[in-house]
C-alpha positions in Angstrom: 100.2 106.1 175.1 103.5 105.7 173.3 103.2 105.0 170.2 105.9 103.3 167.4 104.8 104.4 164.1 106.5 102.4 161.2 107.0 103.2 157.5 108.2 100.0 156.0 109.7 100.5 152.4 111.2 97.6 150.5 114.7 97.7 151.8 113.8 100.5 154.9 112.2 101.1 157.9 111.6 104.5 158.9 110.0 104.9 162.4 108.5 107.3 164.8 108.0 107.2 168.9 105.3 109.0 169.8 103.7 110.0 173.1 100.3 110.7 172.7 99.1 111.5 175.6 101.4 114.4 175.9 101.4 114.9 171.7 105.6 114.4 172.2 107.9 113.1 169.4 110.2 110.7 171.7 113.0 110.0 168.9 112.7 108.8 165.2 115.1 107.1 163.0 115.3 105.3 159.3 117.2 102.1 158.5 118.3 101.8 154.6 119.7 99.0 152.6 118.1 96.0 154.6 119.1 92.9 152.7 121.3 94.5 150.3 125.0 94.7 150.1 126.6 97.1 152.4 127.3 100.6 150.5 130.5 103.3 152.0 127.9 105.7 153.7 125.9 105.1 157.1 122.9 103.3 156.8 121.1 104.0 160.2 119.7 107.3 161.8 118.7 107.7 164.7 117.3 111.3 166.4 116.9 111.4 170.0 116.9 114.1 173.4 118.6 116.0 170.8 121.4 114.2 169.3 122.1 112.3 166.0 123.5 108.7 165.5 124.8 107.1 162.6 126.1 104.0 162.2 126.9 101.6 159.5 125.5 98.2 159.6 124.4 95.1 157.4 121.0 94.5 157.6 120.3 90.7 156.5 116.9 91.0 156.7 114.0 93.3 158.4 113.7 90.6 161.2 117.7 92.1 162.3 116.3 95.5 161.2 114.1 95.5 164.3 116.6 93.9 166.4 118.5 97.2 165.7 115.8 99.4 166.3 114.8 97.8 169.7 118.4 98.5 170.8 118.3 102.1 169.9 115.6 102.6 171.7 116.7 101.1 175.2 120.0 102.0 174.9 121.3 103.3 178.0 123.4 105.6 177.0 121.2 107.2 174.6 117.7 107.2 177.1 115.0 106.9 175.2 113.0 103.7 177.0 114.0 102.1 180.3 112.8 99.0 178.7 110.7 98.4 175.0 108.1 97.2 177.0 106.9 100.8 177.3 105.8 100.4 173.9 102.1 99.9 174.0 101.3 99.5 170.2 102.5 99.7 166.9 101.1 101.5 164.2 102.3 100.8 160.5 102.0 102.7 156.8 100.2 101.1 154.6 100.0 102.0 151.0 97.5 100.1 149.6 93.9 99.2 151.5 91.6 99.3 148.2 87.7 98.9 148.7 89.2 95.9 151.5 89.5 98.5 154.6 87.7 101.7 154.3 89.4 102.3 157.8 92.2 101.7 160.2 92.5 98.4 161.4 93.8 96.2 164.3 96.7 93.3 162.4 95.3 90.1 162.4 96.6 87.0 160.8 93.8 87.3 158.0 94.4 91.1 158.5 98.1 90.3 156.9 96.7 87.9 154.1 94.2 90.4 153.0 97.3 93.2 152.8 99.1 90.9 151.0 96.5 90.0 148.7 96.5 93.6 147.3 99.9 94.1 146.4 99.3 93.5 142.6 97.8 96.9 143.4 100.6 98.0 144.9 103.7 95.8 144.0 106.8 98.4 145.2 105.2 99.2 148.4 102.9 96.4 150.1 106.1 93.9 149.8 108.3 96.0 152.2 104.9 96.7 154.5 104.0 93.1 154.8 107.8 92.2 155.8 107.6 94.9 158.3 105.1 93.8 160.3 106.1 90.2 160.1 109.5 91.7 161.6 107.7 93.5 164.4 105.6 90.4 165.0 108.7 87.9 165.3 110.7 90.4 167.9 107.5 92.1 169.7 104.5 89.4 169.3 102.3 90.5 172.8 102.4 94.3 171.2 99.0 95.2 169.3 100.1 96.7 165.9 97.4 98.9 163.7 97.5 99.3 160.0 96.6 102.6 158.6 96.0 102.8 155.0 96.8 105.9 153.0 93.5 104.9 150.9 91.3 105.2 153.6 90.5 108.6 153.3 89.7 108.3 150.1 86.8 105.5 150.0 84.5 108.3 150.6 84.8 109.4 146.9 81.5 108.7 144.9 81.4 106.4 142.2 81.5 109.2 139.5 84.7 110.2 141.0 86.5 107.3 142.0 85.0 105.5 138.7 86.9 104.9 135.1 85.1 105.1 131.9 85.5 101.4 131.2 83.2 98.3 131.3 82.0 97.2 134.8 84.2 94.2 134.8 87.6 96.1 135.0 85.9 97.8 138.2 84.7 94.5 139.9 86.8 91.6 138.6 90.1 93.7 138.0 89.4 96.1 140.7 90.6 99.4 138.5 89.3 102.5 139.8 90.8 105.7 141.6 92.2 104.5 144.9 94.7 107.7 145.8 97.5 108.0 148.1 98.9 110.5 150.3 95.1 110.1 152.4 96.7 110.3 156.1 98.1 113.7 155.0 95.0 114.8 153.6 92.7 113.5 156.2 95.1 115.3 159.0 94.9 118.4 157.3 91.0 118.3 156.5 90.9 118.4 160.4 93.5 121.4 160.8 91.3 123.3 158.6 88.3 122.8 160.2 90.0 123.9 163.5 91.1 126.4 162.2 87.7 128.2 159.6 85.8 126.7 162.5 83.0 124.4 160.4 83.5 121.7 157.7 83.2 123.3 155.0 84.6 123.1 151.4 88.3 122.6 151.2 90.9 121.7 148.4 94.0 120.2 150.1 97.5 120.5 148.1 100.0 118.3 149.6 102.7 119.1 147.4 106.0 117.1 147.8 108.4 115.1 145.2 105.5 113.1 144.9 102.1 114.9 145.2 98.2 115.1 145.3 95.7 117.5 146.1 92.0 116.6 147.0 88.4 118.1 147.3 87.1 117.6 150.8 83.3 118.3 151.7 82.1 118.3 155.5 85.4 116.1 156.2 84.6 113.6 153.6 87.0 113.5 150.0 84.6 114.1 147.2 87.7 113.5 144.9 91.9 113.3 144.8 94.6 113.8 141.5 96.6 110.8 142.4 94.2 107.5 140.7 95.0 103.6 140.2 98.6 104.0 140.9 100.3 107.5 142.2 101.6 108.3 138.9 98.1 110.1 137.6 97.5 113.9 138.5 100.0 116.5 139.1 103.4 116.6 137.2 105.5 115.6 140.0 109.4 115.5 140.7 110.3 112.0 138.7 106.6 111.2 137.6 104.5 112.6 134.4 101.4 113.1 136.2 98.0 112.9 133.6 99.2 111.8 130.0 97.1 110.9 127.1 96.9 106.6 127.4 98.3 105.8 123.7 100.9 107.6 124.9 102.6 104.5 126.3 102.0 102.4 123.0 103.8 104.9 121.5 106.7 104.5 123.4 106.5 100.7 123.4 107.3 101.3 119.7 109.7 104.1 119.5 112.3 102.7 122.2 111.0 98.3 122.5 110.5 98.7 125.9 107.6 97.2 127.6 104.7 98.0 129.0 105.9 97.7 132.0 109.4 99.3 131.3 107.5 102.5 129.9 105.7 102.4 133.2 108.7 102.6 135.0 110.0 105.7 132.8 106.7 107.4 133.2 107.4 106.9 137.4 111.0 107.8 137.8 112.4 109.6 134.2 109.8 112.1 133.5 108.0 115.0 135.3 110.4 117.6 136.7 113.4 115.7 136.2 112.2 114.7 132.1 111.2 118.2 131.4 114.1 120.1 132.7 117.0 117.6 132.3 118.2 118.4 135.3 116.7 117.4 139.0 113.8 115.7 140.2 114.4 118.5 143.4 112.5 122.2 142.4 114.6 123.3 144.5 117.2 122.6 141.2 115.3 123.2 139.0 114.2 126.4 140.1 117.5 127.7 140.1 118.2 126.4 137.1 115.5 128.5 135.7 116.3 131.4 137.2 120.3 130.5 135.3 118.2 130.7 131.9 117.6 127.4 131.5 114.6 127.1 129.1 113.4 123.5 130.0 114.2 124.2 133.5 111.7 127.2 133.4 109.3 125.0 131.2 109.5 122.5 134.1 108.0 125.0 136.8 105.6 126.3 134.5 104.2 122.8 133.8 104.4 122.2 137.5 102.5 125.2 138.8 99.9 125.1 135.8 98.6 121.7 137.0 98.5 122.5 140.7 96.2 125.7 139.2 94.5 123.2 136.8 93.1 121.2 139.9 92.3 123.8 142.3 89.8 125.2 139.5 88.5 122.2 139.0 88.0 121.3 142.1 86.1 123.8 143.3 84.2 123.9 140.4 83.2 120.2 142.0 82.9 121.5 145.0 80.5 124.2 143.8 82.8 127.3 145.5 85.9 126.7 148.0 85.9 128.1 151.8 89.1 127.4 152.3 92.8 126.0 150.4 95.5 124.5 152.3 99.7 124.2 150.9 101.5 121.1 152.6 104.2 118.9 152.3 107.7 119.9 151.5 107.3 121.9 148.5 104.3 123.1 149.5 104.8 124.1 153.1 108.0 126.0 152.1 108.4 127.3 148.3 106.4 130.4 148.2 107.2 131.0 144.3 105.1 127.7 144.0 102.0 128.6 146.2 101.8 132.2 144.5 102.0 130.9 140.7 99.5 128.2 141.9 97.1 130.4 143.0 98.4 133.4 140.5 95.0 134.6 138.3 92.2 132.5 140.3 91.4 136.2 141.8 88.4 135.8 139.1 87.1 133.1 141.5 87.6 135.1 144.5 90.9 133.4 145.7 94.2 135.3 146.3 97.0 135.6 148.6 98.6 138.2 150.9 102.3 138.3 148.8 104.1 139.8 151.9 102.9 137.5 154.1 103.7 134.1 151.4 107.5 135.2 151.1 107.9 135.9 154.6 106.5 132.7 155.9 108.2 130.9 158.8 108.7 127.1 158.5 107.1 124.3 160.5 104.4 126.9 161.5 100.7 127.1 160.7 100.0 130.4 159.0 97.7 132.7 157.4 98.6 134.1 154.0 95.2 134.9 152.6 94.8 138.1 150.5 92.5 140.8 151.5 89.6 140.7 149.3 89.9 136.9 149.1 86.9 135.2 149.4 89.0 131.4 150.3 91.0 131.5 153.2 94.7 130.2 152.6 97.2 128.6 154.7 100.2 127.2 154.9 100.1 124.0 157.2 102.6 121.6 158.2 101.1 118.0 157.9 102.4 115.2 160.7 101.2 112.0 159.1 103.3 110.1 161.9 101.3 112.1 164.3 98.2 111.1 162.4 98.7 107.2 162.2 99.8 107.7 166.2 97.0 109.3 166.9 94.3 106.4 165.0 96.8 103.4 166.5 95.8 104.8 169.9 92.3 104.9 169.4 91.8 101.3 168.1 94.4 99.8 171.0 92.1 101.6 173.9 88.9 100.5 172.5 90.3 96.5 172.5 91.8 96.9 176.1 88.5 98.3 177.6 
């Protein structure tokens, strides 16, 4: 089945074609600066049978945005689709599904409502889905299109878990409670794992990017995740703090007059690797910068690896003992500095890696780099969350057209 997976940001579309049946990425692309003014660089990509085109193109709106991404993929020069008929569903990225969808679901009218309805949970993200899929709907209206929620994964989560310490009201009227993100990453994983151990067993999952989470997973089901309410709790991350002390924010409301919701916004996009080291939100930067003598860069990368440490001994602590620990994502996939200061002094716990094989890893390949007397397997495994909302659009659309 061929399968258009769409990430819909507030002024992007990123997008994947995807053949299931023979597990084949078709061509992929990303669209920027939809309904804003029209900036020197290109603003559309577009990979295909090997090639790269850019262009530079207003966008008015995301309706036009899919205009252009229908053309792409029936042009005839380029050869992707004879015609976009071929396309037998659509499966969108959705941030935010709360306690509403506690799995993937087939778009409905009410479907779209209810999506909307939760974006004061989710105010920079659901927006840009919910235009999205209005765009698709308005160019491709006879194609079924799936949501797939990056919360899913994480309904499973029991109440002492996913619960705050506050009254019952901010929980049922307010709807606060731990919600986190990244769960199509973590659920695709979770299955690599248990592929490759051979049971469900006990896993910790670190998908470690700019942005990043890790999670406890029991027999397939997340017993509990870093990122909370929004995904600016847990780890320190590239622009976010991670955990901070609450009064915190107060305190900044006084010392600066910003406002809550400006402090917020600092707290997102000033603070974490970028705040502590002054000089990137990329560790790639900051690394280096260490390594140049920079003292706050070096503090940066401490703080970093600390908390990635912090979790995985807490988590299997909740997991009572940890069969296996998996690195994903960008920076987790491919700095080995990071996985081997993670996991640096956790040999107490039985959990170590093989050094030799961590620095000599080879990208965009599953591996092994568990040490020899560890009692945890470790790995290094790419995630494909495209793949993984292709795969769950496909098995929705064949039920309905049985």
């Amino acid at each position: 089945m061929k399968i258009l997976v769409v990430n819909a940001g507030s002024s992007s579309i990123k997008f994947q074609l995807i053949d299931t049946k023979f597990d084949k990425l078709m061509a992929k692309g990303t669209l920027y600066r939809i309904g804003e003014k029209l900036g020197p660089e290109n603003n559309v990509t577009f990979k295909a049978n090997g090639k790269i085109f850019e262009d530079r193109k207003e966008i008015v709106g995301f309706n036009e945005g899919v205009k252009i991404i229908i053309d792409l993929l029936t042009n005839k020069n380029i050869g992707v689709l004879k015609r976009i008929s071929e396309i037998e569903a659509i499966g969108h990225r959705i941030v935010q599904g709360a306690e509403t969808f506690k799995k993937s679901t087939l778009i409905t009218p009410k479907v779209i409502q209810q999506i909307e309805d939760l974006t004061p949970l989710a105010p920079l993200h659901q927006p840009g889905h919910i235009a999205g899929i209005k765009g698709f709907l308005s160019n491709l209206p006879n194609v079924p299109m799936v949501a797939v929620f990056d919360t899913v994964f994480h309904t499973t989560m029991p109440a002492y878990a996913s619960r705050y310490a506050i009254p019952e009201i901010a929980y049922k009227k307010w709807k606060i409670r731990r919600y986190g993100a990244h769960g199509t990453s973590h659920k695709y994983i979770s299955e690599q794992l248990e592929k490759l151990v051979g049971y469900k067993g006990k896993f910790i999952i670190c998908h470690i990017g700019n942005g990043a989470s890790i999670s406890a997973v029991n027999k397939g089901r997340c017993l509990d995740t870093s990122m909370g309410f929004t995904p600016l709790e847990g780890l320190v991350m590239g622009t976010r703090s991670g955990d901070i002390e609450p009064t915190i924010i107060t305190r900044v409301m006084e010392m600066t007059n910003k406002s809550a919701q400006e402090v917020i916004s600092w707290l997102n996009k000033e603070c974490g690797l970028l705040g502590v080291s002054g000089v990137s939100n990329d560790i790639r930067d900051v690394q280096k910068a260490a390594q140049d003598g920079n003292k706050n860069a070096k503090l940066a990368i401490d703080m970093f690896n600390y908390r990635i440490k912090k979790y995985i001994g807490a988590y299997a602590a909740a997991l009572g003992g940890v069969d296996a620990i998996a690195f994903t994502a960008g920076t987790g996939e491919n700095r080995p500095e990071v996985r081997e200061q993670a996991l640096r002094g956790l040999e107490f716990m039985g959990i170590s890696i093989d050094n030799a094989k961590n620095e000599n890893f080879e990208r965009g390949v599953v591996q092994d780099i568990t040490g020899k007397n560890s009692k945890a397997k470790i790995f290094i495994i790419p995630t494909d969350e495209e793949g993984m909302i292709a795969k769950e659009t496909a098995e929705i659309v064949s039920k309905i057209q049985k």
